[in-house]
C-alpha positions in Angstrom: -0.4 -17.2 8.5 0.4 -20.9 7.4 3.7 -22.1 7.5 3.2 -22.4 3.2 2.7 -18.9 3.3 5.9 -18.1 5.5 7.6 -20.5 3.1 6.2 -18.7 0.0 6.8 -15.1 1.5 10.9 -16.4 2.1 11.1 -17.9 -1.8 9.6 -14.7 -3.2 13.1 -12.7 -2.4 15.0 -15.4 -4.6 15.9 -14.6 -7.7 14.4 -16.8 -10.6 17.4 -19.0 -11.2 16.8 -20.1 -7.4 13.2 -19.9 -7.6 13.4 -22.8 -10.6 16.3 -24.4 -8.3 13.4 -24.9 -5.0 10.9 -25.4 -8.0 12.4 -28.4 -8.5 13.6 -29.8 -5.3 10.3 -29.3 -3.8 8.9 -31.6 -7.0 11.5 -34.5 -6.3 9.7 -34.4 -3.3 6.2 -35.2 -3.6 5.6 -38.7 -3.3 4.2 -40.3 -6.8 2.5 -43.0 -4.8 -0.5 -40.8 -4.3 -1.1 -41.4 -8.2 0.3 -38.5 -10.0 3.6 -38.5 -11.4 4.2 -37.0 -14.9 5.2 -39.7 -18.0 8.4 -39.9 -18.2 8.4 -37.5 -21.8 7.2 -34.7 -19.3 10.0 -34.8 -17.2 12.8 -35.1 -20.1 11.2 -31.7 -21.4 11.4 -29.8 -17.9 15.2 -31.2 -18.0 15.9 -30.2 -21.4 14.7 -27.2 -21.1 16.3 -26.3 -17.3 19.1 -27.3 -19.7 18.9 -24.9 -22.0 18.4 -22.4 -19.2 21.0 -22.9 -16.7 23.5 -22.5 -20.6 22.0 -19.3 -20.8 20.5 -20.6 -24.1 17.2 -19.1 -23.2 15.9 -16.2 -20.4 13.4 -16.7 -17.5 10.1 -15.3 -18.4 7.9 -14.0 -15.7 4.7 -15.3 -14.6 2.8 -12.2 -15.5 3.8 -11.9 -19.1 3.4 -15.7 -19.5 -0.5 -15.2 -18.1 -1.3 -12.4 -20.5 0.0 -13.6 -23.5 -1.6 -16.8 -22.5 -5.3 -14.8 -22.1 -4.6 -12.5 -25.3 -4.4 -15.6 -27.6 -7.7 -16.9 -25.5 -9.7 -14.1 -26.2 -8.1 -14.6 -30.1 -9.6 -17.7 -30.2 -13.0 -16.2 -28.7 
């Protein structure tokens, strides 16, 4: 087992509000002088919206339901 897969096996027992929290510290940590980092417009949307969560303006929705609603509106389109 890699050690990503020790460190993903430890993060699945968080609950979201602390997955979203090591979501986040692990992005501040990528370097952006490999060529990616997101425009600035991208990044004030992800903070808006952690915003919004962390107000309680707005619920976590899981990965799951996020992925089928996203392939029910692509076989829509089909």
């Amino acid at each position: 087992m890699s050690r990503v897969d020790d460190a993903f096996l430890a993060a699945e027992s968080l609950d979201p509000a602390e997955k979203l929290q090591l979501i986040s510290r692990l992005w501040e940590t990528v370097p952006t002088a490999e060529g990616f980092r997101p425009p600035d417009s991208d990044l004030a949307e992800v903070k808006r919206r952690w915003a919004e969560y962390e107000a309680g303006e707005v619920e976590a929705v899981p990965w799951d339901e996020v992925w089928a609603e996203v392939e029910r509106e692509m076989a829509d389109d089909e």
